[in-house]
C-alpha positions in Angstrom: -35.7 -160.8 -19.9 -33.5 -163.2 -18.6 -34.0 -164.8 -15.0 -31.4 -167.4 -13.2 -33.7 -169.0 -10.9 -32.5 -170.4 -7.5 -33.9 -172.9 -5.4 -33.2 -172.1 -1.8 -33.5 -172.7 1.9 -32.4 -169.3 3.3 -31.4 -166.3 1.3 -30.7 -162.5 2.2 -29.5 -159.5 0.5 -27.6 -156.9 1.8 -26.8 -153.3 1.1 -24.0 -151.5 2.3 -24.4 -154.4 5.4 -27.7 -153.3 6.3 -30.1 -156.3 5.5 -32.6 -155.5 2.7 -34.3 -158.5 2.5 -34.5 -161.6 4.0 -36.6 -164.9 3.3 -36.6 -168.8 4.4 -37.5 -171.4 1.7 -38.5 -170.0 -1.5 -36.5 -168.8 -4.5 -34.1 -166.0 -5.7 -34.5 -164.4 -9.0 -31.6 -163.0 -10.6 -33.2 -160.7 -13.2 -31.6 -159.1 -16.3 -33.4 -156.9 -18.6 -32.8 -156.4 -22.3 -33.1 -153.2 -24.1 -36.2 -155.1 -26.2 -37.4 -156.4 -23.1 -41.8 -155.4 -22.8 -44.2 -155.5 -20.4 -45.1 -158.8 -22.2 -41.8 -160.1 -21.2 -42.7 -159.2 -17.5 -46.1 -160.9 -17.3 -45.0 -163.9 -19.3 -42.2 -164.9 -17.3 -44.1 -163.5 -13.9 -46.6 -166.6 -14.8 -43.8 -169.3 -15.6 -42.0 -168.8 -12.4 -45.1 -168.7 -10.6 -46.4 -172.4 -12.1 -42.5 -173.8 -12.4 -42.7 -177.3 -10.6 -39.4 -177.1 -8.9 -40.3 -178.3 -5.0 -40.2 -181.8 -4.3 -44.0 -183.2 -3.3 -44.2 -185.8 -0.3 -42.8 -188.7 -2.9 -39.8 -186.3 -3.3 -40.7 -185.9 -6.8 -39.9 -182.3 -7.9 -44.5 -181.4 -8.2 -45.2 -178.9 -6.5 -44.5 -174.9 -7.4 -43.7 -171.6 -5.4 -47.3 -171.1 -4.6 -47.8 -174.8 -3.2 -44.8 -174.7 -0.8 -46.0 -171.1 0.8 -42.8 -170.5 -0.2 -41.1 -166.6 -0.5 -39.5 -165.1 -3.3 -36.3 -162.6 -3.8 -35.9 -160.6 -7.0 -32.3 -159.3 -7.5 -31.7 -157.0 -10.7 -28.3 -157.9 -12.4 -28.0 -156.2 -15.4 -24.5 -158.4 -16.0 -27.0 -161.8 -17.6 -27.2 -159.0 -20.4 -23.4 -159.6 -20.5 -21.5 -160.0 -24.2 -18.1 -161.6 -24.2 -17.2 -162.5 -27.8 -14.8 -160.0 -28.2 -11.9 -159.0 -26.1 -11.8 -160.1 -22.4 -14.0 -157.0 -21.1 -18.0 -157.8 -20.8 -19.9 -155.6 -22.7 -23.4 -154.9 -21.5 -24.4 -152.9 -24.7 -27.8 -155.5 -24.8 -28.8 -154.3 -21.2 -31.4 -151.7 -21.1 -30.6 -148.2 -19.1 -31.9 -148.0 -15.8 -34.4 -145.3 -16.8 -36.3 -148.3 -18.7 -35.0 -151.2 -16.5 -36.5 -149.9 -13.0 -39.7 -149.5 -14.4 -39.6 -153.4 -15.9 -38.2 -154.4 -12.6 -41.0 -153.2 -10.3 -43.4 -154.4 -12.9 -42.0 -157.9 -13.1 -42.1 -157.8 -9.0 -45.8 -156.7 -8.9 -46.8 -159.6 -12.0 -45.2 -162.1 -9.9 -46.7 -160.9 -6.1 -50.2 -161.2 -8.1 -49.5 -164.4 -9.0 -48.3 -166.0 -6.3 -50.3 -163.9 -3.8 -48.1 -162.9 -1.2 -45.1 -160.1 -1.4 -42.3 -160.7 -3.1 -39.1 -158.7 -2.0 -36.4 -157.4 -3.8 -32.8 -156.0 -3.6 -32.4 -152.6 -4.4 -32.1 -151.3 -7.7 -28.7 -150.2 -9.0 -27.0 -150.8 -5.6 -24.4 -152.9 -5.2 -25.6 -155.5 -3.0 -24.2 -158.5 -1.4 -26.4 -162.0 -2.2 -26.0 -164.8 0.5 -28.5 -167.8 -0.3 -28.1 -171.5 0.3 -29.1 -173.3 -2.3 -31.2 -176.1 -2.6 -30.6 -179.4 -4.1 -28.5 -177.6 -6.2 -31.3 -176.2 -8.1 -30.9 -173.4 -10.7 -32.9 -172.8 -13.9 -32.2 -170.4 -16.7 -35.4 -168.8 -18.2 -34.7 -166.5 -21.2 -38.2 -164.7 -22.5 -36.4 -164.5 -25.8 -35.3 -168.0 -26.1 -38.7 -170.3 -24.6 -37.0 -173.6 -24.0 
């Protein structure tokens, strides 16, 4: 699994310009799922995001986590952080796994995360085409890949 992780003030996600979702400060998760990706993957990464210290602390040091600010959470699949571009000028998403197996690591990775930050974590919508608008914070964006734990 591979999340892009952003810090934000305000974030909403649209589909077909109805909103889906819509949270104030928190973080949005732009999720891709591998082909190899597990259930292990899912609970693994559910518990880093949930204990990542990325929210400044009264000292404006970056201390405190998700769960510490109150804040809310997005998740956003994008099959596309799968994308391959070593050949040609067309992304292949060969590495992606198919929807059938995606979903089902999706709504499980949403679940992990609600549990461990105990409160609701909303989503896009699955396989739509959906329209992001966030503003970030600080800028801050982290890569997590479960495959590759720097």
């Amino acid at each position: 699994m591979r999340a892009v992780i952003q810090r934000v003030l305000e974030a909403k996600v649209s589909v077909d310009g109805n909103i889906k979702s819509q949270i104030e400060s928190g973080l949005v998760i732009f999720l891709g799922i591998e082909h190899i990706d597990s259930k292990e993957d899912a609970k693994w990464l559910a518990k880093k995001i949930a204990q990542l210290r990325i929210f400044s602390d009264k000292e404006g040091v970056s201390n405190n986590s998700i769960i510490d600010i109150d804040g809310e959470i997005i998740v956003v699949s994008q099959f596309t952080l799968h994308a391959k571009t070593k050949k040609g000028n067309r992304p292949s998403y060969i590495r992606s796994a198919k929807s059938s197996q995606a979903v089902n690591l999706y709504e499980e990775f949403k679940n992990l995360l609600s549990i461990s930050v105990n409160k609701e974590v909303k989503s896009g919508e699955f396989g739509a085409n959906m329209e992001v608008t966030l503003i970030n914070s600080g800028p801050m964006t982290i890569i997590i890949d479960t495959k590759n734990k720097e």
